[in-house]
C-alpha positions as CSV (number, residue, x, y, z in Angstrom):
1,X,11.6,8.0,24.9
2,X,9.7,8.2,21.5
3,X,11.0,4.2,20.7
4,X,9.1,3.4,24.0
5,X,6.4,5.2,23.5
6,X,6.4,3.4,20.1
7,X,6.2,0.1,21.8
8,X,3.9,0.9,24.1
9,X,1.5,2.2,21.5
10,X,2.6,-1.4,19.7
11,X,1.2,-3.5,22.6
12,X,-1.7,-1.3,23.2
13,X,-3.1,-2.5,19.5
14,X,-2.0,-6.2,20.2
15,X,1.8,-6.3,19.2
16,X,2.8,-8.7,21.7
17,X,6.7,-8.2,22.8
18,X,7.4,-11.4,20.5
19,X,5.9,-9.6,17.4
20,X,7.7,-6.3,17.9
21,X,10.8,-8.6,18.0
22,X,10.3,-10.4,14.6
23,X,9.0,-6.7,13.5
24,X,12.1,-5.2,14.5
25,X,14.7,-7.6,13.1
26,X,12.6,-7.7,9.6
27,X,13.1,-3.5,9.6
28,X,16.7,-4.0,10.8
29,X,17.5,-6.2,8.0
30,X,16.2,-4.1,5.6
31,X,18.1,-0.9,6.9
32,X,21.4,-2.9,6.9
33,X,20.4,-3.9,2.8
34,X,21.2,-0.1,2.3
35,X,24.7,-0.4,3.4
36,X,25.7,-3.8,1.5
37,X,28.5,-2.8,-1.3
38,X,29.7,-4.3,-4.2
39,X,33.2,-4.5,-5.8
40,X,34.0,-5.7,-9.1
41,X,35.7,-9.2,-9.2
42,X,39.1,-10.1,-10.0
43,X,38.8,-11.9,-13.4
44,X,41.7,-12.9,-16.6
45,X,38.7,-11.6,-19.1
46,X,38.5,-8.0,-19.4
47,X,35.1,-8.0,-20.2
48,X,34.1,-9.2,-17.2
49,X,31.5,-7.4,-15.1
50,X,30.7,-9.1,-12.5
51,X,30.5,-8.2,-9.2
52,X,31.0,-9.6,-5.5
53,X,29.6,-8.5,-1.8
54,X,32.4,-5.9,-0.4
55,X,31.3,-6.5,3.1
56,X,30.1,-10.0,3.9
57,X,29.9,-9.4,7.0
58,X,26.9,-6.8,6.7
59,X,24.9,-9.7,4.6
60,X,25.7,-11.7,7.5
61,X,24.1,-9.9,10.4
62,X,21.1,-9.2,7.7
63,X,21.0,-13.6,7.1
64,X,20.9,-13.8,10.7
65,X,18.2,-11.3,11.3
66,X,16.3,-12.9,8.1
67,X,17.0,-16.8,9.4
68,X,18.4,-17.1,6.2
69,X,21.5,-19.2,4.5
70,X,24.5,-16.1,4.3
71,X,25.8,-18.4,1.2
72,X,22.5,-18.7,-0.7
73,X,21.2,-14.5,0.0
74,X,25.1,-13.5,-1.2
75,X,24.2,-15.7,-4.2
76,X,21.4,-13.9,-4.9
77,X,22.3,-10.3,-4.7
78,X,25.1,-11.1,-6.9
79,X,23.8,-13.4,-9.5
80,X,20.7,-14.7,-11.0
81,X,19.7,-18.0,-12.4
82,X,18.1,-18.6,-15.5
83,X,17.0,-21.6,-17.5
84,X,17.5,-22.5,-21.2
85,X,17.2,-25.6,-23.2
86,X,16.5,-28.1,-19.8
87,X,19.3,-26.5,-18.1
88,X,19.9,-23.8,-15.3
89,X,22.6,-21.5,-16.1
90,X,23.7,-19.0,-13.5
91,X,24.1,-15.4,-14.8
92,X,26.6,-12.9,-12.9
93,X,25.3,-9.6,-12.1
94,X,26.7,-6.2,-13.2
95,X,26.9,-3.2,-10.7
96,X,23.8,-1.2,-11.4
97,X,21.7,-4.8,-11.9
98,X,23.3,-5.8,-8.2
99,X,22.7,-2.7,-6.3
100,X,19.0,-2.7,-8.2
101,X,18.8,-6.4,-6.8
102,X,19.4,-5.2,-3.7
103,X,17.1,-2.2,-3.8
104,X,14.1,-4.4,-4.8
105,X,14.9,-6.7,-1.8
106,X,14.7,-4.0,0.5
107,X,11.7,-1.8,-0.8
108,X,9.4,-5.3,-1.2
109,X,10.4,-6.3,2.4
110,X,9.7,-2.9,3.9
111,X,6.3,-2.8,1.9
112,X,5.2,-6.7,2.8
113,X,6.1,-5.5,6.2
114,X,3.7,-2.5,6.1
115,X,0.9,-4.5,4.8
116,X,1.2,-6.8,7.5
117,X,1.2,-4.3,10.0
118,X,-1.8,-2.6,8.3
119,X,-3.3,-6.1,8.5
120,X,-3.2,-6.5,12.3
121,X,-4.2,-3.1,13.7
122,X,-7.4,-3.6,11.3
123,X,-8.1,-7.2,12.6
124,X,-7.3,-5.6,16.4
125,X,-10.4,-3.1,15.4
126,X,-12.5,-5.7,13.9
127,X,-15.8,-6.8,15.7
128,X,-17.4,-10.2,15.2
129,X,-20.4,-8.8,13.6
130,X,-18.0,-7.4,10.8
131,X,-17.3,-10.8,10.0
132,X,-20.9,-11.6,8.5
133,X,-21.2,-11.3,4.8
134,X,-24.3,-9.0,5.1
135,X,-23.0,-6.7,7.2
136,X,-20.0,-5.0,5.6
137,X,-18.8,-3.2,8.4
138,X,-18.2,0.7,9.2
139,X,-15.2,3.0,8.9
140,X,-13.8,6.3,9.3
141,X,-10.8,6.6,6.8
142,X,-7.9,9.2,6.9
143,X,-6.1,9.9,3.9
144,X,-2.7,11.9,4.2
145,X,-1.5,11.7,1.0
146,X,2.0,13.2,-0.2
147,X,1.6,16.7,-1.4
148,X,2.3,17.6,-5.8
149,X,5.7,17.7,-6.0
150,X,8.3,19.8,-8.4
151,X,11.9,19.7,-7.6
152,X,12.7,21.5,-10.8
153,X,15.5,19.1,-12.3
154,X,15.5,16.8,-10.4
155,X,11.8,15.2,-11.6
156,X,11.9,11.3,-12.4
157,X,9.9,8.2,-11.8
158,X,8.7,9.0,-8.4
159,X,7.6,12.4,-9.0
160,X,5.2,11.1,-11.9
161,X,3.7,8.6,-9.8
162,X,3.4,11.2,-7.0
163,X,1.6,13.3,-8.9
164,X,-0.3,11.0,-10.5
165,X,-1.7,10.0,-7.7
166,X,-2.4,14.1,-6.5
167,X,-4.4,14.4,-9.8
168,X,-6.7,12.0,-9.4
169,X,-7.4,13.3,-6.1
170,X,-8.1,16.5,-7.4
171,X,-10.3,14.8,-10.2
172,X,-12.1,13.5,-6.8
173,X,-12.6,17.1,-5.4
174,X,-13.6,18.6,-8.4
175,X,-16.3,15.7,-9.2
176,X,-17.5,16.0,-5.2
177,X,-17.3,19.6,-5.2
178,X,-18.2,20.6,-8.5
179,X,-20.1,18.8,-10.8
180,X,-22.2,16.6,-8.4
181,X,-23.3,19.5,-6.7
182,X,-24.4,21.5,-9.5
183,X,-26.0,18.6,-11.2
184,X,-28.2,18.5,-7.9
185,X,-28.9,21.3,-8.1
186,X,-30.0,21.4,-11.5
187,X,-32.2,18.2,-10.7
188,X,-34.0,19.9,-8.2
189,X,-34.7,22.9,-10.7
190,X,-33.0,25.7,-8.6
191,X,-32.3,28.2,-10.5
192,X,-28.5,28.0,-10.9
193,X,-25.6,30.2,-12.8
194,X,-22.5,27.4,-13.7
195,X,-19.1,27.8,-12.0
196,X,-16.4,27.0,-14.0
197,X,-13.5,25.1,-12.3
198,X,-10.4,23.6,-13.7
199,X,-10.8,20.3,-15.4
200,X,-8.0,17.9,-15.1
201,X,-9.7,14.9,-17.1
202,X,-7.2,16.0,-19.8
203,X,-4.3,15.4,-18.1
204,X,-5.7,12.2,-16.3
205,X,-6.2,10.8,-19.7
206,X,-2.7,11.8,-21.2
207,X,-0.9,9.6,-18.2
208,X,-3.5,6.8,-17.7
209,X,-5.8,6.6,-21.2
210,X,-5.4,3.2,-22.6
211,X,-3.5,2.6,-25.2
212,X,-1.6,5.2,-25.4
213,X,-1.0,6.8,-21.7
214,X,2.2,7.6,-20.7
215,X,2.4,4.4,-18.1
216,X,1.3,2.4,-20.9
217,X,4.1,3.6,-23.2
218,X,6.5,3.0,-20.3
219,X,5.7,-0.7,-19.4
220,X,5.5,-1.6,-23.3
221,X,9.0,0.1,-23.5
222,X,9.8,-1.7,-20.5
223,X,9.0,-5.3,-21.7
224,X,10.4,-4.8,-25.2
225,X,13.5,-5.4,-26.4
226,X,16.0,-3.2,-27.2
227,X,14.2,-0.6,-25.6
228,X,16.3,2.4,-23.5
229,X,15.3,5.3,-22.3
230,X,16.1,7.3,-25.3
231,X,13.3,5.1,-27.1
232,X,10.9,5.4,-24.6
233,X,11.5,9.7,-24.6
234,X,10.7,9.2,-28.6
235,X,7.5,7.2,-28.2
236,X,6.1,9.7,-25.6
237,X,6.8,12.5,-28.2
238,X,5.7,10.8,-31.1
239,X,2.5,9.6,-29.8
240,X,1.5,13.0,-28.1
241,X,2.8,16.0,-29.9
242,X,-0.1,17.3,-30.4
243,X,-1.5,16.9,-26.6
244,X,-2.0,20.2,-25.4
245,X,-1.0,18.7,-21.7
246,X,2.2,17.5,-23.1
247,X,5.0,19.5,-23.9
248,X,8.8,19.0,-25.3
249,X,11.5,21.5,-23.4
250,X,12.6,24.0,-25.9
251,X,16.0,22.3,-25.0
252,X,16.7,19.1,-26.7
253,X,17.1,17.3,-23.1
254,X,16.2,13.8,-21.9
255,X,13.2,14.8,-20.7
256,X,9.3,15.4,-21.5
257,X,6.4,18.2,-19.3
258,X,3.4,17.3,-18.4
259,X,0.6,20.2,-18.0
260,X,-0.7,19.4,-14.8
261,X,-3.3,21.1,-12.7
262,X,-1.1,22.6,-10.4
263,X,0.9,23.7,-13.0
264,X,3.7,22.7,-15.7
265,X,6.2,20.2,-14.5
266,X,9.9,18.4,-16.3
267,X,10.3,14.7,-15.9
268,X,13.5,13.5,-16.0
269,X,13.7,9.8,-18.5
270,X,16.8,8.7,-16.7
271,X,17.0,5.6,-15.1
272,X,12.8,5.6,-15.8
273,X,12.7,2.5,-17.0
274,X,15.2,0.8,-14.7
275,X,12.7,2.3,-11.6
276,X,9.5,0.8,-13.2
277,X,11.1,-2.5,-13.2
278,X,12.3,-2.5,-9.8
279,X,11.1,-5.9,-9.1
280,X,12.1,-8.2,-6.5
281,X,13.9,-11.3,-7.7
282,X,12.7,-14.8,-7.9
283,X,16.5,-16.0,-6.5
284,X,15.9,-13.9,-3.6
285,X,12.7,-14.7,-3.2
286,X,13.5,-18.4,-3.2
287,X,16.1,-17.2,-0.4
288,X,13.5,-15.7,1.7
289,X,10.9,-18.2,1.2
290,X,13.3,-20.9,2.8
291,X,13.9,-18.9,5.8
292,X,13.9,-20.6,9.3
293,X,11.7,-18.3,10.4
294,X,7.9,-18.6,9.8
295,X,7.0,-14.4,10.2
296,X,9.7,-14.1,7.4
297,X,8.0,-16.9,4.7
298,X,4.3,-15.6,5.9
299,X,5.8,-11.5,4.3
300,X,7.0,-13.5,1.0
301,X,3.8,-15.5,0.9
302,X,1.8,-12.0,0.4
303,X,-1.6,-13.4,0.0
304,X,-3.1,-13.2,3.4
305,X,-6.0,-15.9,2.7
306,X,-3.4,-18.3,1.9
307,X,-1.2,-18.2,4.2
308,X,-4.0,-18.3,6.9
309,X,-5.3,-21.3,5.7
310,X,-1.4,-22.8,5.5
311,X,-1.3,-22.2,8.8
312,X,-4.1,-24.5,9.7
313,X,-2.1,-27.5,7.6
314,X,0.8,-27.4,9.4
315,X,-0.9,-26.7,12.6
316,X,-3.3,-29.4,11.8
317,X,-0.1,-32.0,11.0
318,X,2.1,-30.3,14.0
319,X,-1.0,-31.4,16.3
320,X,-1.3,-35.0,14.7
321,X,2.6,-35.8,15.1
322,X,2.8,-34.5,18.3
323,X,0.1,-36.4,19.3
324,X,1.2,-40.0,17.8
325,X,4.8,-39.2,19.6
326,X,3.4,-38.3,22.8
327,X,1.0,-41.7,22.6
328,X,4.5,-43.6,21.4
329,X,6.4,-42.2,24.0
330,X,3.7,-43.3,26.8
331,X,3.1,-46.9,25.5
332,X,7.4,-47.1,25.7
333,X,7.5,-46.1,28.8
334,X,4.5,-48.6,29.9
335,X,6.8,-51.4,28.4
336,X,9.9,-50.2,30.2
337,X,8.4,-50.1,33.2
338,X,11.7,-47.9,34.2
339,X,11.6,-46.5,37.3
340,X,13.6,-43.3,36.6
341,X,11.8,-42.9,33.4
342,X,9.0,-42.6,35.2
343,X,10.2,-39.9,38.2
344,X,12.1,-38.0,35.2
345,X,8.3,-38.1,34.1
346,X,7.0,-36.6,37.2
347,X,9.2,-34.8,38.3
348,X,8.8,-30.8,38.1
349,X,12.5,-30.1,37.7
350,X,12.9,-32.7,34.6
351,X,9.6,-31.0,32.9
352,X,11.3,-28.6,30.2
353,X,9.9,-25.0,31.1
354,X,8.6,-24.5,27.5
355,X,5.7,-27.6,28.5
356,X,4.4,-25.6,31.6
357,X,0.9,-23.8,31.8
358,X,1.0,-22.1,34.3
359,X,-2.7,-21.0,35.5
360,X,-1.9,-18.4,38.2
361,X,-2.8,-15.0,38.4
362,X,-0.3,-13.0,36.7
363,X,0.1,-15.4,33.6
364,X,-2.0,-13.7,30.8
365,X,-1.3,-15.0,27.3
366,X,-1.2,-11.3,25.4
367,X,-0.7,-13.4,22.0
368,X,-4.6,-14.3,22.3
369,X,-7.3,-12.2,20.3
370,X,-10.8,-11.5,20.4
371,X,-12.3,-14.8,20.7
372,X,-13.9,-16.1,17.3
373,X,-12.5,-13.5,15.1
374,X,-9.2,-15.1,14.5
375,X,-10.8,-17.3,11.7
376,X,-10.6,-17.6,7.8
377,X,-14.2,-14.8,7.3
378,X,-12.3,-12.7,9.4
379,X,-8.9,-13.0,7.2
380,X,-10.8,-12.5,3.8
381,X,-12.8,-9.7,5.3
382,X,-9.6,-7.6,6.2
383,X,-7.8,-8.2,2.8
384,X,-10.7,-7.5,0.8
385,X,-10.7,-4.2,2.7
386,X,-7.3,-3.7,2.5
387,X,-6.7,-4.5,-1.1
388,X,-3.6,-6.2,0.0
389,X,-3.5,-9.1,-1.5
390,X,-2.9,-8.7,-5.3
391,X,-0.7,-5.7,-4.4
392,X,1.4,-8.0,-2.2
393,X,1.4,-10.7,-5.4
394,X,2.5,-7.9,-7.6
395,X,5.2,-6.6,-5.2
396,X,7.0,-9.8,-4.5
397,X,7.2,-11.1,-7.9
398,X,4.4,-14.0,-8.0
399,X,4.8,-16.5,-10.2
400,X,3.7,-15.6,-13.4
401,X,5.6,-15.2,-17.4
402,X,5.7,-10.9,-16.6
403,X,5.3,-9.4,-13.2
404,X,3.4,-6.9,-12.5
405,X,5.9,-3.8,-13.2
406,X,6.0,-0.8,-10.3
407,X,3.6,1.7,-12.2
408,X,1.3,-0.8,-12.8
409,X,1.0,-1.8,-9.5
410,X,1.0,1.8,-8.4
411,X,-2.1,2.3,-10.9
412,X,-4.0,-0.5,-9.1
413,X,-3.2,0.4,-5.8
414,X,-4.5,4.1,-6.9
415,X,-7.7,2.5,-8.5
416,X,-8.6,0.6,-5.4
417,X,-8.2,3.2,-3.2
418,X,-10.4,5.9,-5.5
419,X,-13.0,3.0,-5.5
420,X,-13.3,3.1,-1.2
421,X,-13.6,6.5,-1.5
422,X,-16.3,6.7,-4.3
423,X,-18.3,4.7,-1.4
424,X,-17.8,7.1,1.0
425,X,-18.6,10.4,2.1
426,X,-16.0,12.9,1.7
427,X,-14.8,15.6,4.1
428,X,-12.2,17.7,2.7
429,X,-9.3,19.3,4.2
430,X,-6.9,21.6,2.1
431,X,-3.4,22.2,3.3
432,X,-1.1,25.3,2.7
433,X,2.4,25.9,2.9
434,X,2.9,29.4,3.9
435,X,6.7,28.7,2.2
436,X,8.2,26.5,-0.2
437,X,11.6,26.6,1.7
438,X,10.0,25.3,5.2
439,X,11.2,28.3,7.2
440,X,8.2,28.9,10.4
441,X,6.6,32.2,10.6
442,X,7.4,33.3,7.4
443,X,4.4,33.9,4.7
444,X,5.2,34.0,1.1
445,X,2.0,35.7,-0.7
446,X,3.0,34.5,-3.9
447,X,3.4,30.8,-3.1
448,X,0.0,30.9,-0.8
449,X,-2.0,32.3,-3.7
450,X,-0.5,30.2,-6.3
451,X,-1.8,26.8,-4.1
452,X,-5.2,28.5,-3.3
453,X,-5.5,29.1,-7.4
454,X,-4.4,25.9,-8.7
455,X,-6.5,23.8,-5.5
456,X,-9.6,25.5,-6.9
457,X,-10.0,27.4,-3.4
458,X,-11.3,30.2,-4.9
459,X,-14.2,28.7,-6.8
460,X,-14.8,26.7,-4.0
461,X,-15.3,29.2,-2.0
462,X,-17.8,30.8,-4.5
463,X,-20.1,27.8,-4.7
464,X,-20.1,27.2,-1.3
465,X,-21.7,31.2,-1.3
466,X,-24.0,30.5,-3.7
467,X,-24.8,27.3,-3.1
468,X,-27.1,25.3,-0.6
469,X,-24.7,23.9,2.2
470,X,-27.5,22.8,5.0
471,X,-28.8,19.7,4.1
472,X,-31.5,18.4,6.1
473,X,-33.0,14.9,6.4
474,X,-36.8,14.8,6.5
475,X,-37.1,13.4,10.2
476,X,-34.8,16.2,11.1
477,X,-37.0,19.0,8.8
478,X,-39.9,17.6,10.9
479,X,-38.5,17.8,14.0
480,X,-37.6,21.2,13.6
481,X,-40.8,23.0,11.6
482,X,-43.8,20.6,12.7
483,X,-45.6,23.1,14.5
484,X,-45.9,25.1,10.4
485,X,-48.5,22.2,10.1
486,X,-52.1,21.9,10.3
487,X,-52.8,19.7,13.5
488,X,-54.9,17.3,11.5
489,X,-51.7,16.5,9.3
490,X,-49.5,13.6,10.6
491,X,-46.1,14.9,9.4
492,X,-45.8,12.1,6.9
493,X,-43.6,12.8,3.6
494,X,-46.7,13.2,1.0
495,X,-48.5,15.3,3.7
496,X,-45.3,17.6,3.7
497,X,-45.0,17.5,0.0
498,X,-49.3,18.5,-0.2
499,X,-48.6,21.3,2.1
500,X,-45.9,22.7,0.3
501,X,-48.4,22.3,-3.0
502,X,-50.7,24.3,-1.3
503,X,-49.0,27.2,-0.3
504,X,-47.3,27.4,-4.2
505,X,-43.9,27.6,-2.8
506,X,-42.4,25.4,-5.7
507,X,-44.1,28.2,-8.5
508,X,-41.6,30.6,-10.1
């Protein structure tokens, strides 16, 4: 019932039944990536690490839902190619490089996927006027972010970039919330006593400050060589030992605390590195790029722009040799002169069903868009929005000497979304667990106050009291108190602004 309703939701937005299909088989393929096993290969040399597929048959249901060569995507799970001194030498993977191989392939495809669906509903929504460069267009955004997590051991590479991303959200609130408003206030000389609140720019600056930010540390560690996670654990202590929002355990452990706002949390260093270089590979990018089918190589080709306007080549050259067969195919059959060749030609039951338009009543081509927004304006207006594009580069390993690496393209992703919502007016909504264990209708006072403490509820709630929440815009001032003025006075702003004057409101 809930996959139907899905579907229906799907079609409702313009997923035609053929989209959903290619949809479908792209997410199926990267399900079935999760079960694909390795198993070490027999070998004379000990030393030997390499690995092979342990059930084929999974990477061939996943080849066939890709369109892609089972031989050339086993190739590339288990191996990768390299080239030295003018020649290409092929390079067995070991376990934990295959199954991260893998991993990449299925986390890029899922979030190429994502972005393309992102990239539809918003082009379903767009209107033609959007299009124009003056007019940049209106939105209302939702933003329902993952909450700060702590899983007490069990911290690593996600958890950092998790919370990374929670901090500057609550740099957001306080700068909204907070400073802005008391520095209006302040402008407008109202008399005003300051409410401290939490400042997290410490912390902020401990994970992101250039040069020495923790992320920073992490993707030189990353790109140097010899470099392990032991290194990387030395560097971050090293290089802040004497940040008060960094912290060794009092263990000797593989692992560093950050002093965040919500409170002190344990990153595990194992396996960081390996997560921050979870890359997809050029092999299997190659694979995936030579796919038969075209929704597959539009995902790989990530830029939006670009693959729009590829689109228009081939359709441009599918058009122009259709069109020179078709005319060779008619001036042949003028030179025949066959007489079957011409009732084969005429005849409805020799006309291949894929050639017929049929213009009745219940034939409505769902493909079809908004008319005129389908166009390259339209396609570089919804990427800008969406920031897709050089994500998308990043994700599926772009051509370039060092790809992007996954903080940094976390970081960016972070950056252009805190710049759409510096242009925007904020609405905040707090959420509270009543539990940390999920159990309904229980309420766990300790774990309530602790969020509404670390959130900055409370002082929120004390400037909202003291503070001036009713903002009014002149025209609706006017609207409301015109009759306070003389009836000579016309209601303008300076005849507002003399009145007031007058009556000495504004002297202390």
């Amino acid at each position: 019932y809930e996959f139907s309703r899905l579907k229906q939701s799907m079609e409702m937005v313009g997923f035609t039944a053929e989209k959903q299909r290619r949809l479908f088989s792209v997410l199926s393929a990267v399900l079935l990536l999760g079960n694909v096993e390795f198993h070490p290969r027999k070998s004379a040399y000990h030393h030997d690490e390499s690995v092979g597929v342990k059930n084929p048959e999974v990477v061939s249901l996943i080849s066939e839902l890709l369109r892609v060569k089972q031989e050339t995507l086993m190739q590339a799970l288990t191996a990768k190619r390299a080239r030295a001194s003018g020649e290409t030498l092929v390079i067995n993977y070991r376990l934990p490089e295959a199954i991260a191989s893998r991993d990449a392939m299925a986390k890029c495809l899922y979030g190429a996927l994502f972005d393309w669906i992102v990239l539809q509903v918003n082009h379903a929504l767009l209107s033609k006027k959007d299009t124009l460069r003056e007019h940049q267009g209106n939105s209302i955004g939702v933003l329902d972010i993952f909450g700060f997590e702590d899983f007490g051991l069990n911290n690593s590479f996600e958890q950092l970039c998790i919370n990374y991303a929670n901090e500057h959200l609550q740099y957001y609130f306080n700068q909204h919330v907070f400073k802005y408003e008391q520095e209006e206030y302040r402008k407008e000389g109202i008399r005003w006593t300051n409410i401290e609140f939490m400042d997290n720019t410490g912390c902020l600056q401990l994970i992101e400050g250039k040069p020495n930010g923790l992320i920073f540390i992490l993707d030189d560690q990353c790109n140097f060589p010899g470099a392990t996670n032991e290194t990387l654990l030395q560097k971050f202590n090293s290089v802040h030992k004497d940040n008060k929002f960094y912290q060794k355990p009092q263990k000797k452990e593989a692992a560093f605390i950050v002093v965040h706002y919500a409170g002190k949390v344990k990153y595990q260093v194992t396996d960081m590195r390996e997560k921050n270089l979870d890359l997809m590979r050029q092999d299997i990018v190659g694979v995936l790029k030579n796919s038969s089918m075209a929704f597959v190589r539009e995902l790989v080709g990530a830029d939006p722009v670009a693959v729009f306007r590829w689109a228009i080549v081939r359709a441009f050259f599918r058009s122009y040799f259709a069109f020179r067969e078709a005319g060779r195919k008619h001036r042949q059959g003028r030179v025949d002169g066959n007489k079957n060749n011409i009732q084969q030609r005429y005849s409805r039951n020799h006309i291949p069903n894929e050639n017929l338009i049929r213009k009745n009543k219940s034939f409505r081509p769902r493909e079809r868009g908004k008319k005129g927004l389908k166009n390259l304006q339209s396609v570089k207006t919804l990427a800008g929005r969406t920031g897709i594009t050089a994500q998308a580069q990043g994700q599926l390993g772009k051509a370039r000497k060092q790809p992007m690496t996954v903080i940094a393209q976390f970081q960016q992703s972070l950056h252009s979304l805190m710049d759409t919502l510096n242009q925007a007016n904020p609405f905040f909504i707090r959420c509270i667990k009543s539990n940390s264990n999920k159990i309904p209708n229980t309420f766990n006072e300790e774990t309530v106050q602790r969020q509404l403490r670390y959130t900055g509820m409370l002082e929120t709630v004390r400037i909202r009291q003291a503070g001036f929440n009713v903002r009014l815009t002149y025209d609706e001032f006017i609207q409301l108190y015109r009759i306070l003025l003389p009836k000579a006075l016309l209601s303008s702003q300076n005849d507002v602004r003399d009145f007031l004057s007058t009556l000495n409101l504004n002297r202390v």
